[in-house]
py3Dmol code that shows the C-alpha trace and the ligand (Angstrom):
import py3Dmol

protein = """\
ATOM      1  CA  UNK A   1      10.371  21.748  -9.146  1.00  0.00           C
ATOM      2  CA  UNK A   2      11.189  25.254  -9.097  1.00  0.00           C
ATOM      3  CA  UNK A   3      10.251  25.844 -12.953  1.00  0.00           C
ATOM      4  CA  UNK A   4       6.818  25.077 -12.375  1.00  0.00           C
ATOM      5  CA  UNK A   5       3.669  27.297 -12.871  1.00  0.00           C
ATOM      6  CA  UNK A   6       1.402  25.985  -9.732  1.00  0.00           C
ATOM      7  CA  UNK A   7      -1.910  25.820 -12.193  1.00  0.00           C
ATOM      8  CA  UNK A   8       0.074  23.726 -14.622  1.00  0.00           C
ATOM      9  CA  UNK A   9       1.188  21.371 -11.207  1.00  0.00           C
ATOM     10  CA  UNK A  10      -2.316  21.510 -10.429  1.00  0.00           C
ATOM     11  CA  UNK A  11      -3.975  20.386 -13.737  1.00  0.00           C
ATOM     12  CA  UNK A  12      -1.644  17.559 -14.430  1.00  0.00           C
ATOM     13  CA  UNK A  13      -2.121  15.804 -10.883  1.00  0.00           C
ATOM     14  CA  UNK A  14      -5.955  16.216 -10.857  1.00  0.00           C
ATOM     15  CA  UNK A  15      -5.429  14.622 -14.560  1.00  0.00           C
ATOM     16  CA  UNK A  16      -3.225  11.838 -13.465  1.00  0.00           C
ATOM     17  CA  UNK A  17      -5.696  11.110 -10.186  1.00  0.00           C
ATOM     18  CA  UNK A  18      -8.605  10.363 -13.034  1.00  0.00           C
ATOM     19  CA  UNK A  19      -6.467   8.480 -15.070  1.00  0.00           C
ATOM     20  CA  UNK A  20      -5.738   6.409 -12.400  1.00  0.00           C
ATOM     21  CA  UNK A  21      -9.435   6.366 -10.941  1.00  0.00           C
ATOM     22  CA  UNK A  22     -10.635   5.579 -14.473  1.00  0.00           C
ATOM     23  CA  UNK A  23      -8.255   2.369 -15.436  1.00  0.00           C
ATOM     24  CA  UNK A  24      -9.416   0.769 -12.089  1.00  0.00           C
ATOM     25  CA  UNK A  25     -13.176   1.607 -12.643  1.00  0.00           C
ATOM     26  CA  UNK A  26     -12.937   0.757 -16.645  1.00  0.00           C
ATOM     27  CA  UNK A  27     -11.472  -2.486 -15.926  1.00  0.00           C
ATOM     28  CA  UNK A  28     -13.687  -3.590 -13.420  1.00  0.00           C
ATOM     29  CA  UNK A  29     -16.481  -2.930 -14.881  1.00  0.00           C
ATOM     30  CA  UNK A  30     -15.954  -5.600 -17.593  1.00  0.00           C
ATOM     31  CA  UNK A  31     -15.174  -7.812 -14.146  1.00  0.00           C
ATOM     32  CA  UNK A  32     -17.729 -10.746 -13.847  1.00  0.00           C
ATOM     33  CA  UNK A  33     -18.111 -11.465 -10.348  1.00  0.00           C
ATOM     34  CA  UNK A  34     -17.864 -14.875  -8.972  1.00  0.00           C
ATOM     35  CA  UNK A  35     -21.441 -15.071  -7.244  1.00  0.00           C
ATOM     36  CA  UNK A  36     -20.859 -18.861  -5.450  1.00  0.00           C
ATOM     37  CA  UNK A  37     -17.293 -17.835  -4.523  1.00  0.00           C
ATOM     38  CA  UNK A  38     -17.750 -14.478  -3.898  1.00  0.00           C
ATOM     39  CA  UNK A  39     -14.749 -13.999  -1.928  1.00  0.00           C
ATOM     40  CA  UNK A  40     -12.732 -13.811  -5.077  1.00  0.00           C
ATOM     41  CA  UNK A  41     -13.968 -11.216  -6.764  1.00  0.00           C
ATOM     42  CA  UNK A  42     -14.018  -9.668  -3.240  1.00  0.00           C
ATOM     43  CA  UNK A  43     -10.065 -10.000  -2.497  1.00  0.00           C
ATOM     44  CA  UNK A  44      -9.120  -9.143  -6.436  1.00  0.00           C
ATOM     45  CA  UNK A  45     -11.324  -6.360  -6.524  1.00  0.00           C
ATOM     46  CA  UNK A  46     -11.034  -4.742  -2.856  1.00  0.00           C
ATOM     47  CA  UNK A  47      -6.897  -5.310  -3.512  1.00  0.00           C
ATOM     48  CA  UNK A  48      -7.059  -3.889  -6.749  1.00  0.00           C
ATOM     49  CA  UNK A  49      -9.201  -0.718  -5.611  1.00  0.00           C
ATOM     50  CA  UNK A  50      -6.788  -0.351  -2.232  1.00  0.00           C
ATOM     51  CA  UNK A  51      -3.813  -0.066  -4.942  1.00  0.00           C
ATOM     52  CA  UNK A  52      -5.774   2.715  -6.713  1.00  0.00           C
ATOM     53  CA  UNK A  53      -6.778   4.670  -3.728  1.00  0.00           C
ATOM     54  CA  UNK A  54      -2.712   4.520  -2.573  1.00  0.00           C
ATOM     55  CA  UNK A  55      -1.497   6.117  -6.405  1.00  0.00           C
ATOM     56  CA  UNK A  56      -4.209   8.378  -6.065  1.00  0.00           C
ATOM     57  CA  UNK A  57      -3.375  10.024  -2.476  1.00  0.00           C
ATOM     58  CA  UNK A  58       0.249  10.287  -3.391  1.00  0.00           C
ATOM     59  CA  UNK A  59      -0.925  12.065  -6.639  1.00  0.00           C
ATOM     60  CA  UNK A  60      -3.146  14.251  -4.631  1.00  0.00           C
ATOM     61  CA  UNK A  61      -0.610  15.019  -1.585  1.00  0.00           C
ATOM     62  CA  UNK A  62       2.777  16.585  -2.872  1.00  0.00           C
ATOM     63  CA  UNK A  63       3.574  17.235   0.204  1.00  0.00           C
ATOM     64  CA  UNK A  64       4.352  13.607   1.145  1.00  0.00           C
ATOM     65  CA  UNK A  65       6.742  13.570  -1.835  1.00  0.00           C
ATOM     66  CA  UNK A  66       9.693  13.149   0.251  1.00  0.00           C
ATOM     67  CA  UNK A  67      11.959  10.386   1.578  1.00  0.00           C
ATOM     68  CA  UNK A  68      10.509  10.449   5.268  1.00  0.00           C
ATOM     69  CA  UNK A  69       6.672   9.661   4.388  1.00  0.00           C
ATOM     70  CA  UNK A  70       6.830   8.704   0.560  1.00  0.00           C
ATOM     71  CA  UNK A  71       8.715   5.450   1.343  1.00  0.00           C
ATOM     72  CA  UNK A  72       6.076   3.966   3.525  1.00  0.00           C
ATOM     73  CA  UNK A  73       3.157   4.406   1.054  1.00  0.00           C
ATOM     74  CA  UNK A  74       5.537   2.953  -1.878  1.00  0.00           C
ATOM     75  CA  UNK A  75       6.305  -0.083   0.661  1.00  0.00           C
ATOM     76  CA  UNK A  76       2.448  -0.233   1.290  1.00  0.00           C
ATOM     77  CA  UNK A  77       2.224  -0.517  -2.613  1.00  0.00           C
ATOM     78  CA  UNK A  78       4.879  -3.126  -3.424  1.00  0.00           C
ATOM     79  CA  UNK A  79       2.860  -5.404  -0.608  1.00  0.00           C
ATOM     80  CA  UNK A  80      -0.180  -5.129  -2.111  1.00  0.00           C
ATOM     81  CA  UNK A  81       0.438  -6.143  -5.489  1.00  0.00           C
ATOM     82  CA  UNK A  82       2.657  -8.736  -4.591  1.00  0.00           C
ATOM     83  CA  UNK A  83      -0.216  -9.977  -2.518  1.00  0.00           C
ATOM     84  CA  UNK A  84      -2.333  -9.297  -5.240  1.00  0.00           C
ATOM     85  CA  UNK A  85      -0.565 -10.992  -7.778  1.00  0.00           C
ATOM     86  CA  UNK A  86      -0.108 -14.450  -5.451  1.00  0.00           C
ATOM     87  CA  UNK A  87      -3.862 -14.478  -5.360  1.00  0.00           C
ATOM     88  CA  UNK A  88      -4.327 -13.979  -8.816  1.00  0.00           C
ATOM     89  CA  UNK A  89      -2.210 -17.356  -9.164  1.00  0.00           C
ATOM     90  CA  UNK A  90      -4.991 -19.497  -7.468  1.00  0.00           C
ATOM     91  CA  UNK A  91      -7.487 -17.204  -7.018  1.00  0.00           C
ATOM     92  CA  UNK A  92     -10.173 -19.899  -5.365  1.00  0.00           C
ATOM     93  CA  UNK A  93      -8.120 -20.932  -2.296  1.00  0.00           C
ATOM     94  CA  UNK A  94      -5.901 -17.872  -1.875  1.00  0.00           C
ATOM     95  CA  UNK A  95      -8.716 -15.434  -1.892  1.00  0.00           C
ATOM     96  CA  UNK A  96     -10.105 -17.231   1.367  1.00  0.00           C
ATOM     97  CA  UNK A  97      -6.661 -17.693   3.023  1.00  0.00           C
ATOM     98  CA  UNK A  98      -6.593 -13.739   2.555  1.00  0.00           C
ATOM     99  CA  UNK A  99      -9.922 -13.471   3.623  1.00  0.00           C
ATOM    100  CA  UNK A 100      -9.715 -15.443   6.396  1.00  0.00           C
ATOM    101  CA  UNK A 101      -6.510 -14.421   8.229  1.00  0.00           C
ATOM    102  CA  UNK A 102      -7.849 -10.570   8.362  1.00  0.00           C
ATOM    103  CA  UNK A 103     -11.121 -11.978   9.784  1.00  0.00           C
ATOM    104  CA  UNK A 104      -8.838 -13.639  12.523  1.00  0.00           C
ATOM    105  CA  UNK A 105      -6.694 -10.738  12.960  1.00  0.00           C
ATOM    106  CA  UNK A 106     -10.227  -8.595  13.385  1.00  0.00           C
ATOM    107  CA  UNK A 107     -11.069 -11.144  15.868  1.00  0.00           C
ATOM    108  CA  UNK A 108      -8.050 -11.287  18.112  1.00  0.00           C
ATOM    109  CA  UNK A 109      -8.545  -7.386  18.277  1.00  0.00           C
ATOM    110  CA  UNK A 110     -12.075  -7.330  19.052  1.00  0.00           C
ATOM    111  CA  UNK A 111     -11.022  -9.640  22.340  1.00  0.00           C
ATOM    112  CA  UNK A 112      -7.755  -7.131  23.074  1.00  0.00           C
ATOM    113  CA  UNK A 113     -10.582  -4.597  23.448  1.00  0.00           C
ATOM    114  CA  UNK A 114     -13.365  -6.485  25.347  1.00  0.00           C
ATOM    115  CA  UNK A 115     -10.246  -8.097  27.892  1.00  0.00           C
ATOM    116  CA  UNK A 116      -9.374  -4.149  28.268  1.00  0.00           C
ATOM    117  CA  UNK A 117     -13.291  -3.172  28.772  1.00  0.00           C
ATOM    118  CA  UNK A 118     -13.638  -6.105  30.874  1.00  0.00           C
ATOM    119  CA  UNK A 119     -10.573  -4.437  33.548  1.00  0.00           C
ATOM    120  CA  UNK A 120     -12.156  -1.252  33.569  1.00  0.00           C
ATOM    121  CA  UNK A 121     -13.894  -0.590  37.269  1.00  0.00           C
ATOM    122  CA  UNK A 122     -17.723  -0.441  37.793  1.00  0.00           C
ATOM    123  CA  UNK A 123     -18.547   3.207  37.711  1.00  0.00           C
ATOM    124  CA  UNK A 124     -16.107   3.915  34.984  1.00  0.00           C
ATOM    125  CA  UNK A 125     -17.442   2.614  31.960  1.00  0.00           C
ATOM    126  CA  UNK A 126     -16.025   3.508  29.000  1.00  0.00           C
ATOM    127  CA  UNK A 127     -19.012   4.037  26.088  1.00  0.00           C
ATOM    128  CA  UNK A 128     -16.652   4.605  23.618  1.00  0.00           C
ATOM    129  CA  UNK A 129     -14.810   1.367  24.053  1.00  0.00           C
ATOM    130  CA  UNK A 130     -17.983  -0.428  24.311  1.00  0.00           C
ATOM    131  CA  UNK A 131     -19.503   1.084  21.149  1.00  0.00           C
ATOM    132  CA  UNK A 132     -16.231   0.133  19.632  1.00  0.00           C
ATOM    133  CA  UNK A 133     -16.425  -3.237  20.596  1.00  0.00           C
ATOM    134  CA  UNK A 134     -19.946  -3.296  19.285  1.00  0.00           C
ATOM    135  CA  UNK A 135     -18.900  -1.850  15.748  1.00  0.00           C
ATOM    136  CA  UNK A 136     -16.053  -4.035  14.986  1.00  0.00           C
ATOM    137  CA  UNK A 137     -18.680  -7.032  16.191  1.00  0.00           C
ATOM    138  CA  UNK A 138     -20.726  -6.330  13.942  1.00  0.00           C
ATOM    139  CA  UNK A 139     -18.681  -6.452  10.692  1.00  0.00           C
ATOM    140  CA  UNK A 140     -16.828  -9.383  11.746  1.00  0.00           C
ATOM    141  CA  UNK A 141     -19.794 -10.787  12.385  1.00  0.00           C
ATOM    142  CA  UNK A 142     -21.439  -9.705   9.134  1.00  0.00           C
ATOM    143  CA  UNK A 143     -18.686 -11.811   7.423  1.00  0.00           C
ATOM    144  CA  UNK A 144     -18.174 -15.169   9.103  1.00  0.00           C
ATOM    145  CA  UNK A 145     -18.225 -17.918   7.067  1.00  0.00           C
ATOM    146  CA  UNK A 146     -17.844 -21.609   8.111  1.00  0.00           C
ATOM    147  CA  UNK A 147     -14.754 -21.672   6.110  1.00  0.00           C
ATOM    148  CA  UNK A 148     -13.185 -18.030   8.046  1.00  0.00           C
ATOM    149  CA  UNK A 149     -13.154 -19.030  12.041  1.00  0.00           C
ATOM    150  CA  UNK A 150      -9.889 -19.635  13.497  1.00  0.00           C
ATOM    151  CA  UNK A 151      -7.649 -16.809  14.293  1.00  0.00           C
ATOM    152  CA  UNK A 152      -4.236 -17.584  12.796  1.00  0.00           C
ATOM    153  CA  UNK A 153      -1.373 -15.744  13.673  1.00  0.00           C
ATOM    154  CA  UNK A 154       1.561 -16.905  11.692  1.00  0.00           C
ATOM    155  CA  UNK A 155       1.447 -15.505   7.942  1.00  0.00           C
ATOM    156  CA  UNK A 156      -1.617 -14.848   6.339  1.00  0.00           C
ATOM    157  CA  UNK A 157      -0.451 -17.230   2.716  1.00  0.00           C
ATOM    158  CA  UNK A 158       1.936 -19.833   5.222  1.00  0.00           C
ATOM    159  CA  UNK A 159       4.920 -17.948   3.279  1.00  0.00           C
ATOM    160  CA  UNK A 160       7.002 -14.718   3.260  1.00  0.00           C
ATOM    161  CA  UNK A 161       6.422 -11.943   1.112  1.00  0.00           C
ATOM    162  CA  UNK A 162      10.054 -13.478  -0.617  1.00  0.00           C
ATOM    163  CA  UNK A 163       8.503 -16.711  -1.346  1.00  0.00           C
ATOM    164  CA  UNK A 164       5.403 -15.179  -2.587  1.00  0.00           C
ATOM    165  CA  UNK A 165       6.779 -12.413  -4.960  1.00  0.00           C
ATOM    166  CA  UNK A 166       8.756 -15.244  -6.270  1.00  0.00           C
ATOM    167  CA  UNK A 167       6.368 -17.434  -7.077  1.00  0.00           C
ATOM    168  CA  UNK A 168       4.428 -14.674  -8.794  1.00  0.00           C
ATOM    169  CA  UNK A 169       6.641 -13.299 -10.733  1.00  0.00           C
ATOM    170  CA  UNK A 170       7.275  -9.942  -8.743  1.00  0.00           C
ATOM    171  CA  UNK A 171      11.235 -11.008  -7.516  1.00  0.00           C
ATOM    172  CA  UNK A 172      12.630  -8.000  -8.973  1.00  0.00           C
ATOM    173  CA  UNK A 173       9.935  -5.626  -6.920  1.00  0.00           C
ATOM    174  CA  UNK A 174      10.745  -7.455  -4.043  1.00  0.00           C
ATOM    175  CA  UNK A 175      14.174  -6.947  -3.965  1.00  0.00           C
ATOM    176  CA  UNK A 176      14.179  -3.217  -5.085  1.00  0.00           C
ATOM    177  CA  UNK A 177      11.476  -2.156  -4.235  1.00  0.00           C
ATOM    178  CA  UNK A 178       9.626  -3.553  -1.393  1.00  0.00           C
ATOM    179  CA  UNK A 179      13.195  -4.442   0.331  1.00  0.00           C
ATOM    180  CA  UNK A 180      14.177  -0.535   0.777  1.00  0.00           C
ATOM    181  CA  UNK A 181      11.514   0.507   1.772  1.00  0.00           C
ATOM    182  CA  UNK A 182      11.176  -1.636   4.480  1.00  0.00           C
ATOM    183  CA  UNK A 183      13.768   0.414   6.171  1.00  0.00           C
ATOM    184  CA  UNK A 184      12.099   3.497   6.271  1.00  0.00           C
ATOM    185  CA  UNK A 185       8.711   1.591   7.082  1.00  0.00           C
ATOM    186  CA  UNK A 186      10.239  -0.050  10.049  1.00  0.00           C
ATOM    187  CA  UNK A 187      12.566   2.941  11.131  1.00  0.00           C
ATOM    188  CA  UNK A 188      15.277   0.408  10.708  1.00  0.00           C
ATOM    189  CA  UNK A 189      18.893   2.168  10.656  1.00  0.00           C
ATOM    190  CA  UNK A 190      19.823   1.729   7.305  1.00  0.00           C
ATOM    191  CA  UNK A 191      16.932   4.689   7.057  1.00  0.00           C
ATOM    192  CA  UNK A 192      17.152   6.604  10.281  1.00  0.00           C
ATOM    193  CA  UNK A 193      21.135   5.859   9.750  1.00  0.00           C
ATOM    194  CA  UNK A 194      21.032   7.887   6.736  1.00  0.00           C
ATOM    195  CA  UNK A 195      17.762  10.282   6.965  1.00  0.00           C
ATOM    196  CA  UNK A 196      17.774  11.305  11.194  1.00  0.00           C
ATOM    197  CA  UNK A 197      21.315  11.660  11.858  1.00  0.00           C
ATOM    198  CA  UNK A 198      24.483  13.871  11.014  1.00  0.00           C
ATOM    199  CA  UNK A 199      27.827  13.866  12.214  1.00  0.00           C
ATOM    200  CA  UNK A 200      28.443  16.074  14.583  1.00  0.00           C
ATOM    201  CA  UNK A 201      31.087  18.921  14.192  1.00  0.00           C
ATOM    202  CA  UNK A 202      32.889  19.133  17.299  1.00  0.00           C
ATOM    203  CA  UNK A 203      36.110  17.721  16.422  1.00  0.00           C
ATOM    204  CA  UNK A 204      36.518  16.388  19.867  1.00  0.00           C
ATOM    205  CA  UNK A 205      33.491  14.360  19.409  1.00  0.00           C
ATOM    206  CA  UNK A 206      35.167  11.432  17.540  1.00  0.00           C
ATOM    207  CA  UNK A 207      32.634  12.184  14.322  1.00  0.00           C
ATOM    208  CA  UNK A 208      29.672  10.696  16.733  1.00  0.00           C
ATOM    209  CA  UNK A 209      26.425  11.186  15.179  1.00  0.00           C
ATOM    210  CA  UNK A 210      23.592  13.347  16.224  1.00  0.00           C
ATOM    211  CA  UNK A 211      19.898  13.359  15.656  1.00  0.00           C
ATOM    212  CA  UNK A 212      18.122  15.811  13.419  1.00  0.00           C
ATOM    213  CA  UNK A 213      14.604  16.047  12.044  1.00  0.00           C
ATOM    214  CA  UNK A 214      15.397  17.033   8.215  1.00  0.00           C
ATOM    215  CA  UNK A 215      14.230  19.727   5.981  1.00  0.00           C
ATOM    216  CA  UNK A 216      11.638  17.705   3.454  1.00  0.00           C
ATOM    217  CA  UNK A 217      12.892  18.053   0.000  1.00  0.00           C
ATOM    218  CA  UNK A 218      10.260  17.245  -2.696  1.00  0.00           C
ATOM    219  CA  UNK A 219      10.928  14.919  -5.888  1.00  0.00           C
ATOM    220  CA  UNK A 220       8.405  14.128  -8.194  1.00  0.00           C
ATOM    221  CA  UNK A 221      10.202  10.458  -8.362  1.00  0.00           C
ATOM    222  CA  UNK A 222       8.139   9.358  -5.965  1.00  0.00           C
ATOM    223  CA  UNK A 223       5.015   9.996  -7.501  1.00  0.00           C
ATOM    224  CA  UNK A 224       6.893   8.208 -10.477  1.00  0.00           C
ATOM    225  CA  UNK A 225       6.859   5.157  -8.781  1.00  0.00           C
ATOM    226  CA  UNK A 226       4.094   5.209  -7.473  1.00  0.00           C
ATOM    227  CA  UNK A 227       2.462   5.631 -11.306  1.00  0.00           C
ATOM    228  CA  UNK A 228       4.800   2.035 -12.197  1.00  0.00           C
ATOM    229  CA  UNK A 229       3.231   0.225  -9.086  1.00  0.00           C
ATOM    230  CA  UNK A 230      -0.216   0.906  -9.481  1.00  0.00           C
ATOM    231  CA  UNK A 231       0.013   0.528 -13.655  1.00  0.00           C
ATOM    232  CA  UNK A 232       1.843  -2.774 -13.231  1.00  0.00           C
ATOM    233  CA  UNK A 233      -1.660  -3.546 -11.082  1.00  0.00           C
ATOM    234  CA  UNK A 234      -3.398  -2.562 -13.544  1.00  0.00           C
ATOM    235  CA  UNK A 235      -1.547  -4.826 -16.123  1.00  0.00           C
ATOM    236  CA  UNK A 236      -1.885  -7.519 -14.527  1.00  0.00           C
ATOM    237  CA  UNK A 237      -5.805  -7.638 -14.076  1.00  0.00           C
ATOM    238  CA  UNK A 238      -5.926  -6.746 -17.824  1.00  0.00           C
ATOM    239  CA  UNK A 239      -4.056  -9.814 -18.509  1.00  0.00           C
ATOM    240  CA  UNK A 240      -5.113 -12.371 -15.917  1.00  0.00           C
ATOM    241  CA  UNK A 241      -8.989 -11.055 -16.388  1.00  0.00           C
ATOM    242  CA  UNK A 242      -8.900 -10.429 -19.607  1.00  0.00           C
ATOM    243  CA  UNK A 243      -9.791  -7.257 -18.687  1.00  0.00           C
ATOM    244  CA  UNK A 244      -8.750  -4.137 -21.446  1.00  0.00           C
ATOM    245  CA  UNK A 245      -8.861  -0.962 -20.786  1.00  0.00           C
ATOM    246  CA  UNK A 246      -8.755   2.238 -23.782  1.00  0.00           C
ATOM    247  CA  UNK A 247      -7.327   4.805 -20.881  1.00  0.00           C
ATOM    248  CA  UNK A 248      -3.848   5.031 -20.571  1.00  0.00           C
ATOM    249  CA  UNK A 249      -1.513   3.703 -17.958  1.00  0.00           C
ATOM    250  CA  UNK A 250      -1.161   5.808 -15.170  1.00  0.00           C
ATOM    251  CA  UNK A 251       2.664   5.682 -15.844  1.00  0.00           C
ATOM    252  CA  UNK A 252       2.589   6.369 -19.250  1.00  0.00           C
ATOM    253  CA  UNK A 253       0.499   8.863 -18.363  1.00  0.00           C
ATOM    254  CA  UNK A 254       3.292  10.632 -15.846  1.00  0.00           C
ATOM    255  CA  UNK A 255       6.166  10.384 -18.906  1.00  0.00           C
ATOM    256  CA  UNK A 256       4.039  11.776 -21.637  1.00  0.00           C
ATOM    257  CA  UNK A 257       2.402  14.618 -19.253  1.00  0.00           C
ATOM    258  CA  UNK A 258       4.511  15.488 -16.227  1.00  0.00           C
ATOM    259  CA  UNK A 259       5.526  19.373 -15.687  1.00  0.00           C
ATOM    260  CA  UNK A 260       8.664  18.470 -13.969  1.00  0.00           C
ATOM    261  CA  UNK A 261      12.250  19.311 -15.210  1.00  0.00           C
ATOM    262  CA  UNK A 262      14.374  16.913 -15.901  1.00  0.00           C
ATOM    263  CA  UNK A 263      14.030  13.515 -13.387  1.00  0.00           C
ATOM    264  CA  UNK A 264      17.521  12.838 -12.596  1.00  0.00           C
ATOM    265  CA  UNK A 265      19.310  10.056 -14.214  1.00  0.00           C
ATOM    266  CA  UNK A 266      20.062   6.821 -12.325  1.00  0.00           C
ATOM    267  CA  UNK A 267      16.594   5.175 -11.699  1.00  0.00           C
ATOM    268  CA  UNK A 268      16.347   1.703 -11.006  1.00  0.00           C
ATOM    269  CA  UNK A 269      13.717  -0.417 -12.705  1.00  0.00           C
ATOM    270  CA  UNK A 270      11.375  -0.491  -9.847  1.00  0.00           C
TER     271      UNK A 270
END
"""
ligand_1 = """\
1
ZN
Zn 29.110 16.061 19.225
"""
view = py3Dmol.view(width=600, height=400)
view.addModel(protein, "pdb")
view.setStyle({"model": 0}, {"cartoon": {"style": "trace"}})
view.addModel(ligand_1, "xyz")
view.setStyle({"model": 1}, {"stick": {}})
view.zoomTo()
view.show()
């Protein structure tokens, strides 16, 4: 990244941040929303929009262009269109399974906080907890339908994400995409393994590893795939909605316009 002018940097993310604002907000606009069962259009839409903002903060943050934060967004972006893409399958009773697990999840929380206000002595009441409490109430509450009131703890769709991203089509993001970045996501070894330790040099040591916090090194890859994630989104609400859009794809956006030198050979096709 060394080559580049910082206005010409500059220009092309705020560029790529509007093309990617614009093919969500084009597309949805031609979106007919399901008035009887709104919780449809709620899940699609919301999902889709959640995908957007993600693209957009990793276009707007270089900074977070490195292997120690980058992975966990890209992770974060390979769930949600895998989740977004099972919905789209049977939109109707997948929508509310959605729906209705983060309701319960909400719900289980909003007792974790009112057991924890409920410990604290007389005297030492906490306001903030209690306001909280009162917050969190109020949009659960806002929300309930007959159809959303158990809290269910298993998995949200009664599958894994496997199972799901093969059912809708997204095997081949699950397995290189959303599988290595679940390392870095969970802080499993085969990332801290690779990323947080070195072997040491004492050669009486026995070549034991030792811990480091490493030097951030930028690459514009990231951002790459984070264009393909959020433009395969995009493709697939144009072709499950029938919904077109005249602005590019954020990824074909990236190839035609990106300032960066040459990306390295070797990328996989996720
Ligand atoms: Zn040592």
């Amino acid at each position: 990244m060394t080559d580049i002018q910082p206005d010409s940097l500059e220009q092309f993310l705020g560029e790529y941040c509007d093309v990617v604002d614009a093919g969500f907000t084009e597309r949805w606009k031609l979106h007919t929303p399901e008035i009887y069962n709104n919780e449809i259009s709620e899940a699609i839409g919301g999902l889709a929009a959640r995908q957007a903002t993600l693209a957009i903060e990793v276009g707007r943050n270089p900074g977070i262009w490195n292997s120690n934060i980058a992975p966990l967004i890209l992770r974060c972006m390979t769930d949600t269109h895998i989740t977004l893409a099972w919905i789209l399958a049977s939109p109707q009773d997948r929508s509310k399974e959605y729906i209705r697990f983060g309701l319960g999840q909400e719900k289980l929380f909003i007792e974790y906080l009112q057991n924890e206000a409920d410990q604290i002595p007389e005297g030492e009441i906490d306001d903030q907890i209690e306001q909280l409490i009162e917050i969190r109430k109020g949009w659960l509450n806002s929300q309930l339908m007959e159809w959303a009131i158990e809290v269910n703890v298993g998995s949200w769709s009664g599958k894994s994400t496997r199972e799901m991203a093969a059912e809708a089509g997204c095997e081949s993001l699950y397995k290189f995409a959303y599988v290595p970045f679940s390392g870095p996501a969970h802080s499993m070894w085969q990332h801290v393994g690779i990323h947080n330790v070195v072997p040491c040099k004492n050669p009486l040591h026995k070549n034991h590893r030792i811990p480091i916090i490493p030097e951030p090194r930028l690459d514009p890859d990231f951002l790459y795939r984070s264009s393909k994630y959020v433009s395969r989104t995009f493709d697939l609400l144009t072709k499950v909605l029938d919904l077109p859009c005249s602005i590019p794809l954020p990824v074909d956006f990236f190839l035609d316009k990106h300032p960066f030198q040459a990306r390295g050979g070797n990328k996989t096709s996720n």
